[in-house]
C-alpha positions as CSV (number, residue, x, y, z in Angstrom):
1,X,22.7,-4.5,-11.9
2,X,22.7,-1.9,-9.3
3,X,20.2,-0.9,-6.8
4,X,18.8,2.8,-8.7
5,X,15.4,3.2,-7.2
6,X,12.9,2.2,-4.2
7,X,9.3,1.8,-5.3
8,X,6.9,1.8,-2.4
9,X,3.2,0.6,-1.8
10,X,1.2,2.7,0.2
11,X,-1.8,1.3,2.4
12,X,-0.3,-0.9,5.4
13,X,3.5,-0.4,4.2
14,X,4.0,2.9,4.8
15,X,1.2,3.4,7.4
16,X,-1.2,1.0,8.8
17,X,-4.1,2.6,7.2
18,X,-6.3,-0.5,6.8
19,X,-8.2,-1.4,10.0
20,X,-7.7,2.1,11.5
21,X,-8.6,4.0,8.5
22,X,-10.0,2.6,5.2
23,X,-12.6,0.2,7.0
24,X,-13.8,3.0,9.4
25,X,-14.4,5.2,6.6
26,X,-16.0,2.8,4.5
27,X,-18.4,2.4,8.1
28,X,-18.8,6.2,8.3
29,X,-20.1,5.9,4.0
30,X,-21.9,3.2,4.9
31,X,-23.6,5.0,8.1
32,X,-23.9,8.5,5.9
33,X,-26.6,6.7,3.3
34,X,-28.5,4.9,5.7
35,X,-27.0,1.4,5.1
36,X,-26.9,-1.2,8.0
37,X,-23.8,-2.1,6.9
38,X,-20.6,-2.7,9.4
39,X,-17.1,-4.0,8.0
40,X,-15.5,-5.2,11.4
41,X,-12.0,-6.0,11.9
42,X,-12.6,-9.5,11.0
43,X,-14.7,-9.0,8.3
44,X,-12.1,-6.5,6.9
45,X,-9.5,-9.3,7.0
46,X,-11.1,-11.0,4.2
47,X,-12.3,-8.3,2.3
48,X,-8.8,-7.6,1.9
49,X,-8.4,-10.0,0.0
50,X,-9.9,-8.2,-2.6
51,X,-7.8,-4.8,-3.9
52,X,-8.9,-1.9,-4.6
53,X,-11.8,-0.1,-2.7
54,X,-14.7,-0.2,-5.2
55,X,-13.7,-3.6,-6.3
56,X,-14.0,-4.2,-2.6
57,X,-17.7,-3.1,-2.4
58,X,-18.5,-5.0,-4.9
59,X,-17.3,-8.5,-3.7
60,X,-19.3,-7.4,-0.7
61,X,-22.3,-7.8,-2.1
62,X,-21.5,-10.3,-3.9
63,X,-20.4,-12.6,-1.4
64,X,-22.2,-11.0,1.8
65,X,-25.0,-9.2,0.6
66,X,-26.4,-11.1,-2.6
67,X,-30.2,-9.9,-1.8
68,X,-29.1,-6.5,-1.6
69,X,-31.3,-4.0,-4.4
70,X,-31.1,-0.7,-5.3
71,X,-33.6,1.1,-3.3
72,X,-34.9,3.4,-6.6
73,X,-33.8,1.6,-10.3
74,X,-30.2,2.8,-10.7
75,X,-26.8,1.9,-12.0
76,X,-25.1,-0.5,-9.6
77,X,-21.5,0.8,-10.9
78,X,-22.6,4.5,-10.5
79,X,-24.0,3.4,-6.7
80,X,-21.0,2.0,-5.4
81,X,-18.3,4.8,-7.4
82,X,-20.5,7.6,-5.0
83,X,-20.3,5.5,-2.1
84,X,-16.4,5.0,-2.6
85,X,-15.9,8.8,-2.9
86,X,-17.9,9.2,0.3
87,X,-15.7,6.7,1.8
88,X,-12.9,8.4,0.2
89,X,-14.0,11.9,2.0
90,X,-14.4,10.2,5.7
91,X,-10.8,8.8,4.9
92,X,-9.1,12.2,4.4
93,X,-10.6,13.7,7.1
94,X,-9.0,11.0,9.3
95,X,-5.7,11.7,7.4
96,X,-6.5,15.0,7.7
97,X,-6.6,14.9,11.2
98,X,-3.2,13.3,12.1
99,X,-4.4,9.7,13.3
100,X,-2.7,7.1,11.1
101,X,1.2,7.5,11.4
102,X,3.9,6.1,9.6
103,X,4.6,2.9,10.5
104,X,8.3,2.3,12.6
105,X,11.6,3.3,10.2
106,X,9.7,4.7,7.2
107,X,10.3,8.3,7.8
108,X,13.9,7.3,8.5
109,X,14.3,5.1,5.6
110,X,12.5,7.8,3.1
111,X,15.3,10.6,4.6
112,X,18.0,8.6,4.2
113,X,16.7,8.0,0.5
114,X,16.4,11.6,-0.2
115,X,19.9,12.3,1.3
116,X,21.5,9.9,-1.1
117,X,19.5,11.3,-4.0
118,X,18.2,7.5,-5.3
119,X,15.4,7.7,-7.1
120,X,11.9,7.1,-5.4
121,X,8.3,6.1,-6.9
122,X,4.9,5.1,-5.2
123,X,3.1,1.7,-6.9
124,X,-0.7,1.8,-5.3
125,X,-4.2,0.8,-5.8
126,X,-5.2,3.4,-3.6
127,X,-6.1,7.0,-5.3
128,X,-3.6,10.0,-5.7
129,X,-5.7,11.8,-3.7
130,X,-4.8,9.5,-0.6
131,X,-1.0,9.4,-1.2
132,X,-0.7,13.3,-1.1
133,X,-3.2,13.6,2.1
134,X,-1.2,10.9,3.8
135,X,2.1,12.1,3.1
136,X,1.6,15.7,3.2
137,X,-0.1,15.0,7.0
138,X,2.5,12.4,8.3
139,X,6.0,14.0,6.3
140,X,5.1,17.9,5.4
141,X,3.7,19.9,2.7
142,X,6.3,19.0,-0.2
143,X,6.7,15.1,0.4
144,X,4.8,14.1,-2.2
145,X,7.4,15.5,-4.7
146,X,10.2,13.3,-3.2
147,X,8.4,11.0,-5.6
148,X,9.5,11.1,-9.2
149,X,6.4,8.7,-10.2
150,X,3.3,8.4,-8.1
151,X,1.2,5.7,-10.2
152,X,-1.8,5.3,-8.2
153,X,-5.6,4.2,-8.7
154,X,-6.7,3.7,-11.6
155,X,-3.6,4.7,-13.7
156,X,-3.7,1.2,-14.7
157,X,-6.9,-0.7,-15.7
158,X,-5.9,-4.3,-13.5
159,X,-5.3,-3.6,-9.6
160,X,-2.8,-5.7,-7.9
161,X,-1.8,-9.0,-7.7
162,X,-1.7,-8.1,-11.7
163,X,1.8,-6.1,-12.3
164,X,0.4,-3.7,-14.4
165,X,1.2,-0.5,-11.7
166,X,4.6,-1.3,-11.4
167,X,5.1,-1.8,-14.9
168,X,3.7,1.8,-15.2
169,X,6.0,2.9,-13.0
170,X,9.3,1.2,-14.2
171,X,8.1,2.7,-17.7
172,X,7.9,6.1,-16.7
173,X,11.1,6.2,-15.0
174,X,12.6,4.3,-17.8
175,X,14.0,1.7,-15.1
176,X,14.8,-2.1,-16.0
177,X,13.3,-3.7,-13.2
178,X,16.4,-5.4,-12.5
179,X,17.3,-2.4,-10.8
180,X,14.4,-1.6,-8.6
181,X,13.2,-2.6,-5.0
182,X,9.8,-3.0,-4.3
183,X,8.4,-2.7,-0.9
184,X,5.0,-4.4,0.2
185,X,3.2,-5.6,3.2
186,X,0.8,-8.4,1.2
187,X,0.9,-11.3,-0.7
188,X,-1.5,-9.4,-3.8
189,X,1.5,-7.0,-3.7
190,X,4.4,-9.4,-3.9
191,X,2.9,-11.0,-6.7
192,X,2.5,-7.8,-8.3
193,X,5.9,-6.5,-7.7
194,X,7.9,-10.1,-8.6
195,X,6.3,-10.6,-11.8
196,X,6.6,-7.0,-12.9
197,X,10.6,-8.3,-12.3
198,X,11.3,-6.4,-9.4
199,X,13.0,-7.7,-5.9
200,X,10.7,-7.3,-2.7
201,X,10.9,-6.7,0.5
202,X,8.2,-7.6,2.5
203,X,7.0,-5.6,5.6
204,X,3.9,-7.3,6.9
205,X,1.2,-6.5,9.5
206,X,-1.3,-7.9,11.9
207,X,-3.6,-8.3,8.7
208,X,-1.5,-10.0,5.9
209,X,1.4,-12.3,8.7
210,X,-0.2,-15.3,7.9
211,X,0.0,-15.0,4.0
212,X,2.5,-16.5,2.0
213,X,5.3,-14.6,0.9
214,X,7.3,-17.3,-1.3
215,X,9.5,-15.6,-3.3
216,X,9.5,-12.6,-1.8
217,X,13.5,-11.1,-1.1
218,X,13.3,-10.3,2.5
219,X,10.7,-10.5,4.7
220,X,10.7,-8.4,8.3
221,X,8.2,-7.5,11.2
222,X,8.6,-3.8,10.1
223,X,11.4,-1.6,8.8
224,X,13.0,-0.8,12.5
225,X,14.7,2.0,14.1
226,X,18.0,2.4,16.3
227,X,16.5,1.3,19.7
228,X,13.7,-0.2,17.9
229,X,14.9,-3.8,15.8
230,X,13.0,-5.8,13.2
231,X,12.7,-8.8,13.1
232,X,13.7,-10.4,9.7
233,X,11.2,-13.4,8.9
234,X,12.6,-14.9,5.9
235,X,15.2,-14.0,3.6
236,X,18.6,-12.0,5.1
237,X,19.5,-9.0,6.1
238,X,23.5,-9.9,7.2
239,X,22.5,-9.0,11.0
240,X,21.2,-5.7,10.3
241,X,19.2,-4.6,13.3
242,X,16.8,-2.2,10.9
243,X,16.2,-1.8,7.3
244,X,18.9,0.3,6.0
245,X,19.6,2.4,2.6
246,X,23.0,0.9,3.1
247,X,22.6,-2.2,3.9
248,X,19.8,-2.7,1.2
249,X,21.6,-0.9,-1.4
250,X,24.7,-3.9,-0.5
251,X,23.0,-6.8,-0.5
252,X,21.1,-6.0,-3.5
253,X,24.0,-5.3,-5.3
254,X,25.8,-8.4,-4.5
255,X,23.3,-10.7,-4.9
Protein backbone atom coordinates (compact mmCIF):
# COMPACT_ATOMS: atom_id res chain seq x y z
CA UNK A 1 0.00 0.00 0.00
CA UNK A 2 1.01 3.54 -0.50
CA UNK A 3 2.71 5.92 1.72
CA UNK A 4 -0.77 8.43 2.67
CA UNK A 5 0.19 9.99 5.90
CA UNK A 6 3.20 10.97 8.43
CA UNK A 7 2.26 10.67 12.01
CA UNK A 8 4.71 12.37 14.32
CA UNK A 9 5.67 12.21 18.16
CA UNK A 10 6.37 15.24 19.76
CA UNK A 11 8.83 15.47 22.87
CA UNK A 12 12.51 14.76 21.62
CA UNK A 13 11.37 14.09 17.78
CA UNK A 14 10.41 17.11 16.80
CA UNK A 15 12.33 19.21 19.42
CA UNK A 16 14.61 18.22 22.02
CA UNK A 17 12.34 19.28 24.71
CA UNK A 18 13.35 16.74 27.41
CA UNK A 19 16.47 17.70 29.34
CA UNK A 20 16.17 21.39 28.18
CA UNK A 21 12.62 21.75 28.89
CA UNK A 22 10.29 19.15 30.62
CA UNK A 23 12.98 18.35 33.48
CA UNK A 24 13.70 22.11 34.18
CA UNK A 25 10.08 22.79 34.50
CA UNK A 26 9.36 19.95 36.57
CA UNK A 27 12.63 21.61 38.89
CA UNK A 28 10.96 25.10 38.66
CA UNK A 29 7.28 22.95 40.14
CA UNK A 30 9.25 21.39 42.32
CA UNK A 31 11.12 24.69 43.58
CA UNK A 32 7.58 26.69 43.46
CA UNK A 33 6.00 24.38 46.44
CA UNK A 34 8.92 24.19 48.59
CA UNK A 35 10.14 20.65 47.66
CA UNK A 36 13.86 19.73 47.81
CA UNK A 37 13.47 18.05 44.96
CA UNK A 38 16.07 18.11 41.74
CA UNK A 39 15.57 15.90 38.59
CA UNK A 40 19.22 16.13 37.08
CA UNK A 41 20.15 15.19 33.70
CA UNK A 42 21.05 11.80 34.89
CA UNK A 43 18.37 11.31 36.90
CA UNK A 44 16.02 12.41 34.03
CA UNK A 45 17.59 9.64 31.85
CA UNK A 46 15.88 7.07 33.87
CA UNK A 47 12.82 8.73 34.62
CA UNK A 48 12.32 8.63 31.08
CA UNK A 49 11.78 5.52 31.12
CA UNK A 50 8.54 6.09 32.48
CA UNK A 51 5.88 8.06 29.91
CA UNK A 52 3.85 10.44 30.58
CA UNK A 53 4.52 13.36 33.06
CA UNK A 54 2.28 12.48 36.08
CA UNK A 55 2.97 8.95 35.63
CA UNK A 56 6.50 10.18 35.93
CA UNK A 57 5.97 11.78 39.43
CA UNK A 58 4.69 9.13 40.51
CA UNK A 59 7.47 6.42 39.83
CA UNK A 60 9.53 9.11 41.57
CA UNK A 61 8.28 8.54 44.67
CA UNK A 62 7.91 5.39 44.28
CA UNK A 63 11.31 4.44 43.45
CA UNK A 64 13.24 7.65 44.92
CA UNK A 65 11.24 8.98 47.42
CA UNK A 66 9.29 6.05 49.16
CA UNK A 67 9.25 8.11 52.77
CA UNK A 68 7.87 10.90 51.17
CA UNK A 69 4.10 12.15 52.98
CA UNK A 70 1.73 14.52 52.34
CA UNK A 71 2.57 17.45 54.49
CA UNK A 72 -1.47 18.08 55.52
CA UNK A 73 -3.82 14.60 54.83
CA UNK A 74 -4.54 14.84 51.13
CA UNK A 75 -5.17 12.92 47.91
CA UNK A 76 -1.86 11.71 46.58
CA UNK A 77 -3.44 11.76 42.88
CA UNK A 78 -4.93 15.26 43.35
CA UNK A 79 -1.15 16.32 44.74
CA UNK A 80 0.84 15.29 41.97
CA UNK A 81 -2.17 16.38 38.97
CA UNK A 82 -1.44 20.32 40.64
CA UNK A 83 2.09 19.78 40.69
CA UNK A 84 2.03 18.49 36.93
CA UNK A 85 -0.05 21.64 35.82
CA UNK A 86 2.53 23.75 37.65
CA UNK A 87 5.19 21.99 35.81
CA UNK A 88 3.03 22.28 32.78
CA UNK A 89 2.88 26.34 33.34
CA UNK A 90 6.97 26.66 33.86
CA UNK A 91 7.12 24.52 30.46
CA UNK A 92 5.08 26.96 28.29
CA UNK A 93 6.68 29.84 29.46
CA UNK A 94 10.03 28.29 28.24
CA UNK A 95 8.11 27.52 24.92
CA UNK A 96 6.78 30.62 25.19
CA UNK A 97 9.95 32.17 25.19
CA UNK A 98 11.56 30.71 22.01
CA UNK A 99 14.29 28.36 23.73
CA UNK A 100 13.63 24.82 22.52
CA UNK A 101 13.90 24.68 18.59
CA UNK A 102 13.11 22.20 16.27
CA UNK A 103 15.48 19.79 15.97
CA UNK A 104 17.69 19.71 12.29
CA UNK A 105 15.27 18.87 9.05
CA UNK A 106 11.94 19.00 10.75
CA UNK A 107 10.80 22.31 9.62
CA UNK A 108 11.97 21.23 6.23
CA UNK A 109 10.43 17.92 6.22
CA UNK A 110 6.97 19.30 7.70
CA UNK A 111 7.04 22.03 4.49
CA UNK A 112 7.75 19.70 2.15
CA UNK A 113 4.67 17.63 3.64
CA UNK A 114 2.43 20.47 3.41
CA UNK A 115 3.51 21.25 -0.18
CA UNK A 116 2.67 17.79 -1.34
CA UNK A 117 -0.68 17.90 0.48
CA UNK A 118 -0.06 14.24 2.37
CA UNK A 119 -1.85 14.03 5.24
CA UNK A 120 -0.22 14.74 8.70
CA UNK A 121 -1.28 13.74 12.43
CA UNK A 122 0.58 14.14 15.94
CA UNK A 123 0.59 10.73 18.31
CA UNK A 124 1.82 12.16 21.92
CA UNK A 125 1.72 11.59 25.54
CA UNK A 126 2.39 15.03 26.13
CA UNK A 127 -0.88 17.43 26.51
CA UNK A 128 -2.55 19.45 23.61
CA UNK A 129 -1.66 22.33 25.34
CA UNK A 130 2.21 21.65 24.68
CA UNK A 131 1.84 20.74 20.89
CA UNK A 132 0.05 24.12 20.04
CA UNK A 133 2.67 26.23 22.33
CA UNK A 134 5.53 24.40 20.70
CA UNK A 135 4.50 24.59 17.31
CA UNK A 136 2.82 27.91 17.24
CA UNK A 137 6.43 29.27 18.88
CA UNK A 138 8.88 27.31 16.69
CA UNK A 139 6.51 27.19 13.04
CA UNK A 140 3.89 30.34 13.43
CA UNK A 141 0.47 30.95 14.55
CA UNK A 142 -1.52 28.38 12.21
CA UNK A 143 0.85 25.25 12.42
CA UNK A 144 -1.03 23.40 14.53
CA UNK A 145 -3.81 23.07 11.83
CA UNK A 146 -1.26 21.44 9.32
CA UNK A 147 -2.40 18.60 11.57
CA UNK A 148 -5.62 16.80 10.64
CA UNK A 149 -5.44 14.69 14.08
CA UNK A 150 -3.60 15.89 17.09
CA UNK A 151 -4.18 12.88 19.63
CA UNK A 152 -2.40 13.98 22.62
CA UNK A 153 -2.46 13.36 26.50
CA UNK A 154 -4.83 11.69 27.81
CA UNK A 155 -7.01 11.10 24.66
CA UNK A 156 -6.31 7.59 25.37
CA UNK A 157 -6.39 6.00 28.85
CA UNK A 158 -2.72 3.70 28.29
CA UNK A 159 0.43 6.06 27.46
CA UNK A 160 3.01 4.68 25.30
CA UNK A 161 4.80 1.84 24.75
CA UNK A 162 0.80 0.67 24.65
CA UNK A 163 -0.48 1.54 20.89
CA UNK A 164 -3.52 2.93 22.00
CA UNK A 165 -2.59 6.82 20.66
CA UNK A 166 -1.84 5.79 17.35
CA UNK A 167 -4.66 3.60 17.12
CA UNK A 168 -6.75 6.78 17.93
CA UNK A 169 -5.17 8.41 15.44
CA UNK A 170 -5.35 5.88 12.51
CA UNK A 171 -9.17 5.68 13.53
CA UNK A 172 -9.88 9.12 13.23
CA UNK A 173 -8.28 9.58 10.01
CA UNK A 174 -9.77 6.36 8.89
CA UNK A 175 -6.15 5.13 7.78
CA UNK A 176 -5.10 1.29 7.61
CA UNK A 177 -1.92 1.49 9.28
CA UNK A 178 -0.43 -0.10 6.44
CA UNK A 179 -0.25 3.14 4.98
CA UNK A 180 1.20 5.35 7.69
CA UNK A 181 4.81 6.35 8.83
CA UNK A 182 5.45 6.84 12.26
CA UNK A 183 8.19 8.88 13.47
CA UNK A 184 9.79 8.51 17.10
CA UNK A 185 12.96 9.12 18.95
CA UNK A 186 12.41 6.08 21.77
CA UNK A 187 12.14 2.70 22.19
CA UNK A 188 8.38 3.25 24.39
CA UNK A 189 7.54 4.93 21.03
CA UNK A 190 8.59 2.26 18.58
CA UNK A 191 6.76 -0.16 20.35
CA UNK A 192 3.85 1.91 20.30
CA UNK A 193 3.86 2.80 16.75
CA UNK A 194 4.91 -1.05 15.38
CA UNK A 195 2.29 -2.77 17.16
CA UNK A 196 -0.44 -0.20 16.35
CA UNK A 197 0.90 -1.68 12.53
CA UNK A 198 2.57 1.25 11.44
CA UNK A 199 6.43 1.52 9.86
CA UNK A 200 8.90 3.75 12.00
CA UNK A 201 11.41 5.75 11.56
CA UNK A 202 13.54 6.29 14.34
CA UNK A 203 15.27 9.76 15.10
CA UNK A 204 17.08 9.37 18.39
CA UNK A 205 18.84 11.66 20.81
CA UNK A 206 21.48 11.94 23.37
CA UNK A 207 18.80 10.38 25.82
CA UNK A 208 17.22 7.33 24.16
CA UNK A 209 20.86 6.22 21.53
CA UNK A 210 21.57 3.50 23.55
CA UNK A 211 18.00 1.90 23.50
CA UNK A 212 16.99 -0.77 21.30
CA UNK A 213 15.25 -0.05 18.31
CA UNK A 214 14.68 -3.77 16.79
CA UNK A 215 12.28 -3.58 14.43
CA UNK A 216 12.10 -0.25 13.88
CA UNK A 217 12.16 0.81 9.76
CA UNK A 218 15.00 3.26 9.70
CA UNK A 219 16.88 4.49 12.23
CA UNK A 220 19.09 7.98 11.74
CA UNK A 221 21.17 10.52 13.95
CA UNK A 222 18.46 13.19 13.06
CA UNK A 223 16.33 13.98 10.05
CA UNK A 224 19.30 16.30 8.19
CA UNK A 225 19.42 19.14 6.05
CA UNK A 226 21.31 20.03 2.60
CA UNK A 227 24.82 20.93 4.11
CA UNK A 228 23.83 19.18 7.23
CA UNK A 229 23.71 14.95 6.63
CA UNK A 230 22.24 12.27 8.93
CA UNK A 231 23.62 9.65 9.68
CA UNK A 232 21.37 6.46 9.07
CA UNK A 233 21.99 3.92 11.99
CA UNK A 234 20.12 0.89 10.99
CA UNK A 235 17.84 0.26 8.32
CA UNK A 236 18.35 2.16 4.59
CA UNK A 237 17.79 5.05 3.20
CA UNK A 238 19.40 4.27 -0.63
CA UNK A 239 22.23 7.03 0.06
CA UNK A 240 20.01 9.74 0.92
CA UNK A 241 22.00 12.41 2.62
CA UNK A 242 18.68 13.71 4.71
CA UNK A 243 15.31 12.46 5.31
CA UNK A 244 13.28 13.20 2.39
CA UNK A 245 9.29 13.32 1.54
CA UNK A 246 10.63 11.72 -1.59
CA UNK A 247 12.79 9.48 -0.75
CA UNK A 248 10.50 8.21 2.16
CA UNK A 249 7.44 8.21 0.17
CA UNK A 250 9.82 5.65 -2.43
CA UNK A 251 11.11 3.35 -0.35
CA UNK A 252 8.06 2.92 1.51
CA UNK A 253 6.16 2.27 -1.40
CA UNK A 254 8.48 -0.31 -2.72
CA UNK A 255 9.05 -2.11 0.13
Amino acid sequence: MSLQALIFDVDGTLADTERDGHRVAFNRAFDEVGLDWEWSVELYADLLSVTGGKERIRYYLQRYRPDFQLQTDGDLAAFIADLHGRKTRHYLALLESGSIPLRPGVERLLEEVRASGMRLAIATTTTPENVEVLLRATLGEDAIGWFEVVAAGDVVPAKKPAPDIFSYALEVMRLPATACLAFEDSQHGLVAARDAGCRTLVTVNDYTRGQDFSGAWVVVDQLGEPGRPCKVLQGDLAGAAWVSLEGVRRLFDRQ
